[in-house]
PANUKE-785554 format. One record per atom (N, C-alpha, C, CB): residue number from 1; residue in three letters; z, x, y. Coordinates in nm, 4 decimals. Each point is the difference from the previous one (the first is absolute). Glycine has a CB too. Example, Ala and Ser with C-alpha at 12.3 -4.5 7.8 and 13.67 -1.06 7.14 Angstrom:
<rs>
1	ALA	0.7800	1.3190	-0.5690
1	ALA	0.0000	-0.0890	0.1190
1	ALA	0.0000	0.0900	0.1200
1	ALA	0.1246	-0.1892	-0.1173
2	SER	-0.1966	0.1542	0.2223
2	SER	0.0060	0.0820	0.1190
2	SER	0.0730	-0.0770	0.1090
2	SER	-0.2145	0.1184	-0.0628
</rs>
This chain:
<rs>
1	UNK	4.9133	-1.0727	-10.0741
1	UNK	-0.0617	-0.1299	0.0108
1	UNK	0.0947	-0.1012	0.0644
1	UNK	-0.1386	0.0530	-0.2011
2	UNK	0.2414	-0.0504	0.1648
2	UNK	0.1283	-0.0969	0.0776
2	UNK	-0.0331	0.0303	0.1566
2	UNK	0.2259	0.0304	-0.2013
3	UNK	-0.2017	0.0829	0.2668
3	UNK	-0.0381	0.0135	0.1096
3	UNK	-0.1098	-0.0484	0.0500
3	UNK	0.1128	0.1412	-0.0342
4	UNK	-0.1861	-0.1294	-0.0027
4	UNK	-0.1536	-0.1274	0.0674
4	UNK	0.0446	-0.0846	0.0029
4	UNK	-0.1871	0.0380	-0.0752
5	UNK	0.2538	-0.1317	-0.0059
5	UNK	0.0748	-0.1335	0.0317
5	UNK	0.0837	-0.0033	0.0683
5	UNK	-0.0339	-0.0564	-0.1509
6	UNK	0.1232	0.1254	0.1488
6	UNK	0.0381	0.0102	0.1553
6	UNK	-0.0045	0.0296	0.1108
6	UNK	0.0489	-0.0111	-0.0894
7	UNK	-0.1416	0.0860	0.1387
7	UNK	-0.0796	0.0165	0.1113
7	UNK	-0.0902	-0.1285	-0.0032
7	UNK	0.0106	0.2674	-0.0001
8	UNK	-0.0974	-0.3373	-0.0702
8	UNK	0.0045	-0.1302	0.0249
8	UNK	0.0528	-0.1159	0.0156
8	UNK	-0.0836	0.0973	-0.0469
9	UNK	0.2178	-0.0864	-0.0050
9	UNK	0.0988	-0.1005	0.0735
9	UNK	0.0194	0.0140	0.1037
9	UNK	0.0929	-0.0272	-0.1375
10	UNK	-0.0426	0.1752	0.1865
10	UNK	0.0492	0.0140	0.1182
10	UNK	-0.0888	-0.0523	0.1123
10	UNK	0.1196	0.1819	-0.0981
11	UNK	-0.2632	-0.2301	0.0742
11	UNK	-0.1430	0.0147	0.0731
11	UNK	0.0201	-0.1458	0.0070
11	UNK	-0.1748	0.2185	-0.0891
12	UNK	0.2148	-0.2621	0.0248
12	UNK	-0.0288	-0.1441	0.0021
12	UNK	0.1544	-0.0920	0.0809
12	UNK	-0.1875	0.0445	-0.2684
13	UNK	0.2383	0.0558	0.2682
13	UNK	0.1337	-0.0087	0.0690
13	UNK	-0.0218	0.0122	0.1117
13	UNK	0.1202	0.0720	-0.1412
14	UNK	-0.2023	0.0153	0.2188
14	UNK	-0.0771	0.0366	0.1436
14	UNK	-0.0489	-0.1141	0.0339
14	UNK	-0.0711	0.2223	-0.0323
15	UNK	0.0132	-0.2430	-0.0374
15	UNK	-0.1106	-0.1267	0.0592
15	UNK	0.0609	-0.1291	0.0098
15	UNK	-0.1940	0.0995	-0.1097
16	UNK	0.3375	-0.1070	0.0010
16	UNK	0.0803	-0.1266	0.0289
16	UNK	0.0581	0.0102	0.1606
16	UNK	0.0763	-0.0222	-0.2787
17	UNK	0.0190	0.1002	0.2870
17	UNK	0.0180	0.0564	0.1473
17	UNK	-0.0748	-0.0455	0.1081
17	UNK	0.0510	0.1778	-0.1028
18	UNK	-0.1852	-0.0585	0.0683
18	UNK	-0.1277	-0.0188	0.1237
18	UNK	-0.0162	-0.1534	0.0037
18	UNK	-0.1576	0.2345	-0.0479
19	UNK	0.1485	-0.3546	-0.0637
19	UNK	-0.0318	-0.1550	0.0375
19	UNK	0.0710	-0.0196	0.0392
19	UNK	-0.0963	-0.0807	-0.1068
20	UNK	0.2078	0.0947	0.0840
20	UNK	0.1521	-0.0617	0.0600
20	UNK	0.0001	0.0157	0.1971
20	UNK	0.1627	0.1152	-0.2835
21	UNK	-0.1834	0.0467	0.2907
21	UNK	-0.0016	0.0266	0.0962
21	UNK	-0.0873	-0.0602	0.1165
21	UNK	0.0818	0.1556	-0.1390
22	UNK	-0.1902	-0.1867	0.0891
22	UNK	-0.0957	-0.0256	0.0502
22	UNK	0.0247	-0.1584	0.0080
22	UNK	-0.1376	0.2178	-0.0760
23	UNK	0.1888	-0.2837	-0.0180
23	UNK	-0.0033	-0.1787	0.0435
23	UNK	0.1041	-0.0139	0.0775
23	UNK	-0.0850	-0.1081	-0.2033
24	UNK	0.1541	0.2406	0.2555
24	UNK	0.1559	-0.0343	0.0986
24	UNK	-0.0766	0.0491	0.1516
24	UNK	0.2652	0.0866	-0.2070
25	UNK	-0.3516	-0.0344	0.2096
25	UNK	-0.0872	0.0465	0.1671
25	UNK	0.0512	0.1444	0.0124
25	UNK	0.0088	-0.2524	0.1631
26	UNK	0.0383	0.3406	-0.2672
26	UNK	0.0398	0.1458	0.0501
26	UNK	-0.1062	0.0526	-0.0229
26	UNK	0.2209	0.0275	-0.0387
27	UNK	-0.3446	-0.0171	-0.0432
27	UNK	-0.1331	0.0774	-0.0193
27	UNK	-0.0503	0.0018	0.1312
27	UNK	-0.0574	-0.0662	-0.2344
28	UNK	-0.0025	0.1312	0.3247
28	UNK	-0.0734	-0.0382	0.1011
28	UNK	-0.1612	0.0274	0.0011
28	UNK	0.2230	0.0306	0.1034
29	UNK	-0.3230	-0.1090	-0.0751
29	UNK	-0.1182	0.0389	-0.0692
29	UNK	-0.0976	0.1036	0.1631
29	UNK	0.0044	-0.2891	-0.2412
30	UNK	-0.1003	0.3975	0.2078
30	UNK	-0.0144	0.0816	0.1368
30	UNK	-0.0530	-0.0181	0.0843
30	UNK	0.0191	0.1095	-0.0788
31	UNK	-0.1159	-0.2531	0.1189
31	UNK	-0.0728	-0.0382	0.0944
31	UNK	0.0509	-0.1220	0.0464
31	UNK	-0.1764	0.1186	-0.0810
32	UNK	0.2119	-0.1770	0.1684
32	UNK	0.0059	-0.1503	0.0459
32	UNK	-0.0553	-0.1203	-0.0705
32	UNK	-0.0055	0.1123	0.1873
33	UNK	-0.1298	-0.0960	-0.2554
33	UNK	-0.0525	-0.0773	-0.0137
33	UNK	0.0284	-0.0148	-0.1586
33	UNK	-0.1438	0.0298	0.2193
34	UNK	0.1494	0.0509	-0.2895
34	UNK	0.0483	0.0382	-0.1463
34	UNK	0.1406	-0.0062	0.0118
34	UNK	-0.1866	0.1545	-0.0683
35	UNK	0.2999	-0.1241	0.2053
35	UNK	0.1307	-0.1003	-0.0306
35	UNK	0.0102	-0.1699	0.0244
35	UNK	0.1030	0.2252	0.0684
36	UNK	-0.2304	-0.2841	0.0168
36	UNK	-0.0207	-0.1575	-0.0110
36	UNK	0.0581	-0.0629	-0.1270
36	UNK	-0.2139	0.0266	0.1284
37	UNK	0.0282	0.0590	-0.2028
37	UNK	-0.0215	-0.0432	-0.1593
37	UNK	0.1280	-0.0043	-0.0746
37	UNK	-0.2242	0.1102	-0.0084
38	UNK	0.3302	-0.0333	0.0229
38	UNK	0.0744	0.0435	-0.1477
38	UNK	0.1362	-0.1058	0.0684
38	UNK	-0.0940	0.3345	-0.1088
39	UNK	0.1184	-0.3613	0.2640
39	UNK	0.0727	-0.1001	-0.0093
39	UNK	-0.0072	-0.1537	-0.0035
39	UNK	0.0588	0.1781	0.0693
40	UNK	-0.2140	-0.1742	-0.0777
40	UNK	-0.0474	-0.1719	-0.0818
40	UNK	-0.0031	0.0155	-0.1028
40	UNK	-0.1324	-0.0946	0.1193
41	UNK	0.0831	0.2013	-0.1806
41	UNK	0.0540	0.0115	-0.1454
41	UNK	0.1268	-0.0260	-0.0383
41	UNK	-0.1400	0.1420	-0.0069
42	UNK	0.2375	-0.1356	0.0749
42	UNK	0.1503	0.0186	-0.0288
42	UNK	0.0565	-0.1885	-0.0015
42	UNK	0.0301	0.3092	0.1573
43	UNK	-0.0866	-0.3031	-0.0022
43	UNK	0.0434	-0.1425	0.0346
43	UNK	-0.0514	-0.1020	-0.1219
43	UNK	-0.0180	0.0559	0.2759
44	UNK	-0.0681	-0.0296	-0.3312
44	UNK	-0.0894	-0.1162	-0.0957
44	UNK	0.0688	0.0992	-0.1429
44	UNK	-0.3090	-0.1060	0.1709
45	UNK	0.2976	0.2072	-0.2396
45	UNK	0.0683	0.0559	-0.0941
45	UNK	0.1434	0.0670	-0.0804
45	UNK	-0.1928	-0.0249	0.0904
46	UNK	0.2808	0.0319	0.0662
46	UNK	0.1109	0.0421	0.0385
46	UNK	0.1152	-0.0067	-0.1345
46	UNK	-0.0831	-0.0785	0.2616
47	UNK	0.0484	-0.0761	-0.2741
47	UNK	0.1428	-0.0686	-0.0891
47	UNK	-0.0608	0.0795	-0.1448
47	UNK	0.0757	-0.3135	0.1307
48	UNK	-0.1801	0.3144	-0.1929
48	UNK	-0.0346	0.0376	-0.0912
48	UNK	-0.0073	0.1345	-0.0376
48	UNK	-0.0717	-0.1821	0.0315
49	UNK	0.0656	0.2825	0.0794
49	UNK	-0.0124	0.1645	-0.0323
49	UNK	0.1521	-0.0157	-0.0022
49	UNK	-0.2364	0.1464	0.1299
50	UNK	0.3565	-0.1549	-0.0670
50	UNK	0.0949	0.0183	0.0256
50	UNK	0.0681	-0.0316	-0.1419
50	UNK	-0.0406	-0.0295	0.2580
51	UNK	0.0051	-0.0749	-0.2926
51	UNK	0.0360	-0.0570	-0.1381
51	UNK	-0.0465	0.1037	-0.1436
51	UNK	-0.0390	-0.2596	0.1365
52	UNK	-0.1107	0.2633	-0.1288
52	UNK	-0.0501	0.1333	-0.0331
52	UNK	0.0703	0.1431	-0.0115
52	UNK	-0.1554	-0.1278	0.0953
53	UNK	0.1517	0.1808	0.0015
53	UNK	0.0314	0.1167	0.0311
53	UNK	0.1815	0.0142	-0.0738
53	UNK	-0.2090	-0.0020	0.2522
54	UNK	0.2635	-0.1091	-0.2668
54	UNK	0.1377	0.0301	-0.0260
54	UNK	0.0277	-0.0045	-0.0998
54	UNK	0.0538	-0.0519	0.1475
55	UNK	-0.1559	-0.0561	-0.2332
55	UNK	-0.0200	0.0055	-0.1378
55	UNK	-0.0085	0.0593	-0.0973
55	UNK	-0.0428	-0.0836	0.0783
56	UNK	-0.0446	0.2423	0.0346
56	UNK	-0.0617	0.1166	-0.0498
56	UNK	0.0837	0.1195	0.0221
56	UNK	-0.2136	-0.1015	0.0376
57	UNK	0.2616	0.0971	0.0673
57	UNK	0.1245	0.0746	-0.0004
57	UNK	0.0937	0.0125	-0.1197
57	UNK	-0.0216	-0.0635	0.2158
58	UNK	0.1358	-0.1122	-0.2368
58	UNK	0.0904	0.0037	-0.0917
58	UNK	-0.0523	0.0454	-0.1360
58	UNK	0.1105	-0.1674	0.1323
59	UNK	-0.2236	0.1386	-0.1611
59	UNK	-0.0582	0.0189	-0.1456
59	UNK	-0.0332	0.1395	0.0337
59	UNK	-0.1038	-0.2438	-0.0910
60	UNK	0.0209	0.3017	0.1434
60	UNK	-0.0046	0.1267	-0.0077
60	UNK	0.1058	0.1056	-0.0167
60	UNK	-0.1582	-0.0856	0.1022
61	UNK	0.2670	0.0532	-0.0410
61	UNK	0.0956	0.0861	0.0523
61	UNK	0.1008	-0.0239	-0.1366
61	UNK	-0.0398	-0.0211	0.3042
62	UNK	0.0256	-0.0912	-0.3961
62	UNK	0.1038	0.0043	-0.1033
62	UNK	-0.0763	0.0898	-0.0607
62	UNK	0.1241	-0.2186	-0.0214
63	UNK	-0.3023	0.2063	-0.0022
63	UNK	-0.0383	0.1011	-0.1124
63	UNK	0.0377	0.1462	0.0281
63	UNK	-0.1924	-0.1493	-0.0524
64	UNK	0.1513	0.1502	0.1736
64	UNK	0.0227	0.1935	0.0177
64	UNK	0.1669	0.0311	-0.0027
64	UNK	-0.2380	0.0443	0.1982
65	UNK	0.3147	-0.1323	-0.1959
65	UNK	0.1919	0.0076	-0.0176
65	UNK	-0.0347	0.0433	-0.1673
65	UNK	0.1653	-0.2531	0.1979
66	UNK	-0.2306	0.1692	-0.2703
66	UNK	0.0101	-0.0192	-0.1900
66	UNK	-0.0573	0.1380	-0.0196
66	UNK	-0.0611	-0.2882	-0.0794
67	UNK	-0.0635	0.2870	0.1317
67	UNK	-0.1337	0.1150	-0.0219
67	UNK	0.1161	0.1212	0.0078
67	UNK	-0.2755	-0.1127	0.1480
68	UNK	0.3494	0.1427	-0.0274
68	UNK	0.0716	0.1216	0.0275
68	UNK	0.1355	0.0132	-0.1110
68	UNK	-0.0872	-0.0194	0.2772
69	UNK	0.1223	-0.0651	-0.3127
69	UNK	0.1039	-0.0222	-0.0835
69	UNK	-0.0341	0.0888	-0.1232
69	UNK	0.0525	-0.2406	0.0931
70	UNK	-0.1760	0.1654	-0.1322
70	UNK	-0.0607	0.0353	-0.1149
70	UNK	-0.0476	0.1235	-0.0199
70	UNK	-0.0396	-0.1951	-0.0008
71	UNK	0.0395	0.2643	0.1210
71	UNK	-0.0851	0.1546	-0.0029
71	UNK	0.1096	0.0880	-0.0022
71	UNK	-0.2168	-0.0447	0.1440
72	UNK	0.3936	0.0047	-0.0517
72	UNK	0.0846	0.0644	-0.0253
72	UNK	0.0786	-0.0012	-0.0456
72	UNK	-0.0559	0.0275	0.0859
73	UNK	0.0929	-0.1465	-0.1713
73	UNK	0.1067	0.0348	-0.0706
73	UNK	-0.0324	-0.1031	-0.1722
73	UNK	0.1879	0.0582	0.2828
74	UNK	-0.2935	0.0048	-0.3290
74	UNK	-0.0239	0.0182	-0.1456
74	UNK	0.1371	0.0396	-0.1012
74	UNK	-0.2477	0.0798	0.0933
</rs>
């Protein structure tokens, strides 16, 4: 059961990343017109995923440091 929780941290750790990544312009989206959208999205949302995304990172990344702690050395 510990392991489900951590495979869901780790998941949620992805997705901190993937926002992060994505409010810095490295995601690239596959049509022209769907990369428009996601960099007005950026330009108008930018400051906030970035802020987001790092938020989710540091917090994530202490749990799965504790989570792993806790699984190996009981």
């Amino acid at each position: 059961m510990e392991y489900i929780g951590l495979i869901f941290e780790l998941l949620l750790l992805a997705i901190g990343v993937y926002v992060y990544l994505f409010s810095r312009g490295f995601v690239r989206a596959g049509t022209p017109e769907a990369q428009q959208r996601a960099e007005a999205f950026r330009q108008v949302n930018g400051w906030w995923l970035r802020l987001m995304g790092l938020a989710l990172i540091a917090f994530m990344g202490a749990n799965v440091v504790i989570h792993l702690r806790d699984l190996f050395f009981r």
